[in-house]
C-alpha positions in Angstrom: 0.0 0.0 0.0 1.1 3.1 -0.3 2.5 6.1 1.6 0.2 9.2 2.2 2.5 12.1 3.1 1.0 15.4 4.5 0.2 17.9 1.7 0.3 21.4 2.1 -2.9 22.8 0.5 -5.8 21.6 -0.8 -4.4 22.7 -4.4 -1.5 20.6 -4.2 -4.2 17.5 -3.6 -5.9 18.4 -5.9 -3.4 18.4 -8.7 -2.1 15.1 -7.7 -5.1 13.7 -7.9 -5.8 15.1 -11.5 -2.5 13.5 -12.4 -3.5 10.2 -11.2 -6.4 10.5 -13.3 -4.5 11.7 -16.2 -2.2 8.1 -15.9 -5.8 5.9 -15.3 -6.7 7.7 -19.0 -5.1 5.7 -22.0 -2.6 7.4 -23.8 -2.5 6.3 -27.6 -6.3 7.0 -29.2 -8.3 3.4 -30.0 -11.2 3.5 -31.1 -14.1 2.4 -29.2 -15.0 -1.0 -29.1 -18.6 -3.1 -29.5 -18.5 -3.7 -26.0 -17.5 -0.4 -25.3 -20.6 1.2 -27.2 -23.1 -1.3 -25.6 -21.8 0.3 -22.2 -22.4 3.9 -23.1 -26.0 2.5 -24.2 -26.9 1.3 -21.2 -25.4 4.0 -19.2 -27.0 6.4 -21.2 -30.3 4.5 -21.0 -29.9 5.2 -16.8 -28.8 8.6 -17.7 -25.7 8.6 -16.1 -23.1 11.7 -17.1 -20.9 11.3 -19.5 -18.0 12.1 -17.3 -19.4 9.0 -15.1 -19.1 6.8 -18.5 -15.6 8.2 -19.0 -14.4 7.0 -16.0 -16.1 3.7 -16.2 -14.5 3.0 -19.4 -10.9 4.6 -18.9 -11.8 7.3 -21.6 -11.5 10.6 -21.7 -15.0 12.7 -21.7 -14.3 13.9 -25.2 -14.2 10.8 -26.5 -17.5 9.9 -25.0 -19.1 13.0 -26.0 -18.0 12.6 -29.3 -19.3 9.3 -29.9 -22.9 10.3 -29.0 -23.0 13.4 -31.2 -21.9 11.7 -33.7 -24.1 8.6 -33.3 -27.1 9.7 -31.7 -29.9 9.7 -34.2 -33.5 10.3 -33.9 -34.3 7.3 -32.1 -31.4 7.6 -29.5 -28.1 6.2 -29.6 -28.2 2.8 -31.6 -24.6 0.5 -30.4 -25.7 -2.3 -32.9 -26.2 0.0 -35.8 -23.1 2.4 -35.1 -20.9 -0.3 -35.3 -22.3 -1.8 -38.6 -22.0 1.5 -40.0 -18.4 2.0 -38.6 -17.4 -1.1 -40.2 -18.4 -0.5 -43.2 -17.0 2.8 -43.1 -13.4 0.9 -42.7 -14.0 -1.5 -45.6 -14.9 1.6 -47.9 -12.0 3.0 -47.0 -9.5 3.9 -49.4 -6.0 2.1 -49.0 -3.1 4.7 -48.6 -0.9 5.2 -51.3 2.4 3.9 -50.4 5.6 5.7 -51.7 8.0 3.0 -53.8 11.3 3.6 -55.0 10.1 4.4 -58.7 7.5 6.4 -57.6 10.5 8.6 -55.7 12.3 8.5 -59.2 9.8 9.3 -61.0 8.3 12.2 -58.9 12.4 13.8 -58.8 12.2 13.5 -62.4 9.3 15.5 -62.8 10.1 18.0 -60.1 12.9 18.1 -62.3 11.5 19.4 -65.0 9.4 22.1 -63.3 6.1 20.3 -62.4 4.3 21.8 -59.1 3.5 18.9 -57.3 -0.3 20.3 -57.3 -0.2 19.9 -60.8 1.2 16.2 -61.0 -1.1 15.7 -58.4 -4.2 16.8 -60.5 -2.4 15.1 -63.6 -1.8 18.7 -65.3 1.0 19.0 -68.1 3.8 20.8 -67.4 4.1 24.7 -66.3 4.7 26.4 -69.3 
């Protein structure tokens, strides 16, 4: 267990317990899972806060409150049907264009030549 030492002022506490809460709060985004959703359902559907949810699921309140104004429709927030519609979103999602060795090449080439990359972008002709 640990050590409570003897804090000065209610604003030191106060701090430190904001930076505890800061380390319970995950660091790199994920994105919210099934599960996840079903909880802020059924929190939701008791009306708890969304800072409450937050804390129940280690997010931050943003998240939380940017998951229902995205999601919430006219018939309430819908888990089952947000995460159909999220996964579909991910399979229409275009694959990133990778940058190969030729593609390097050819791009210097055209650079080269005085191309604006807007314009090889858009598939113009050369600057005149």
């Amino acid at each position: 267990m640990r050590h409570i030492e003897k804090v000065g002022s209610v604003s030191t506490l106060t701090g430190r317990l904001k930076h505890n809460v800061r380390l319970l709060i995950k660091k790199q985004y994920t994105q919210l899972t099934q599960e996840e959703k079903h909880q802020i359902y059924a929190f939701k559907k008791v009306e708890f806060s969304n800072i409450f949810i937050a804390k129940e699921l280690r997010r931050h309140v943003s998240a939380i409150k940017r998951e229902l104004a995205r999601n919430t429709g006219l018939r309430s927030y819908r888990p089952q049907q947000v995460h159909s519609l999220a996964q579909t979103r991910r399979l229409l999602k275009p694959n990133p264009i990778k940058m190969t060795k030729s593609m390097a090449k050819h791009i210097e080439h055209r650079l080269k030549e005085q191309w604006s990359l807007s314009r090889y972008r858009d598939g113009y002709s050369k600057k005149d």
